[in-house]
N, C-alpha and C positions, 0 to 999 in steps of 0.2 A: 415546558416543564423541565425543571431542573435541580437535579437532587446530587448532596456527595457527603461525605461524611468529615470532608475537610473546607473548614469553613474559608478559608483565606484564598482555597482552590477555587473556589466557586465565586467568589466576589469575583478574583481577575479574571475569570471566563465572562462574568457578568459584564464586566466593567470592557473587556475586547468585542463583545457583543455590543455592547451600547454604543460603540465606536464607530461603529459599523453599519448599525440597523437602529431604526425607534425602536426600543423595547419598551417596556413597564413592568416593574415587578410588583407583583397582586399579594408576597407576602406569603405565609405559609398557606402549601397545598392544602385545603378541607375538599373538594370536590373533583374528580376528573375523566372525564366519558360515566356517569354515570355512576361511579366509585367512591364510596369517603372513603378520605384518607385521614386517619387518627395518628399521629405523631409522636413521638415520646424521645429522650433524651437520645437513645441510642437502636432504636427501633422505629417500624413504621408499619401500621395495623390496615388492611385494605378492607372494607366492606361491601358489599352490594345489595344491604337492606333495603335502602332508599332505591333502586332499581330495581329488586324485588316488585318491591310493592308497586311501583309503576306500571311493571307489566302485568301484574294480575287486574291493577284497578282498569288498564284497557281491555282487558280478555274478557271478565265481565268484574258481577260484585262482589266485595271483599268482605261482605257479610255472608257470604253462601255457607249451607250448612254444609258442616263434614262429615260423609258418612264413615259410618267405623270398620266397614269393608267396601273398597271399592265394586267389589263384586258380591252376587250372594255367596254367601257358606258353600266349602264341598261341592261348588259347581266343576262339571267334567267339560271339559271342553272338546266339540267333536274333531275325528281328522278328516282333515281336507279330499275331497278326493280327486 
C-alpha cells in the first residue's frame, strides 16, 4: 500500500519499484486488513463496519435480540471475599 499526497512523488517511487520488483497497481485503496478506505480529494475516511459485522456474525447471530439493560435494574453486586 502506498499513499502520499504528491502525486508525481508517488508515480517515481512506483515507477523505482517496478524496476526492481513485479508489482501491480490494484488502483485506489477501497479495502485493507479488514478496513474501508473511503477516499476524497484531500482526505481519507477508515471504517471497520465491514469488520464489525464479521466478527459478530462468527461470535454468533446478528439477529440476537438487544436487551435494554445488560443487567437487571438496581442490581448490587456482592464483595468478594
Amino acid at each position: 500500500m502506498l499513499t502520499s499526497n504528491k502525486r508525481h512523488a508517488s508515480t517515481v517511487f512506483k515507477d523505482n519499484l517496478n524496476a526492481c520488483f513485479s508489482i501491480k497497481d490494484l488502483g485506489p485503496l477501497k479495502y485493507f486488513l479488514g478496513i474501508e478506505v473511503v477516499q476524497g480529494p484531500e482526505w481519507m475516511f477508515l471504517c471497520q463496519w465491514k469488520y464489525t459485522l464479521d466478527v459478530i456474525d462468527e461470535g454468533g447471530p446478528l439477529e440476537a435480540k438487544a436487551a435494554k439493560f445488560p443487567i437487571e435494574e438496581n442490581h448490587r453486586l456482592a464483595l468478594a471475599a
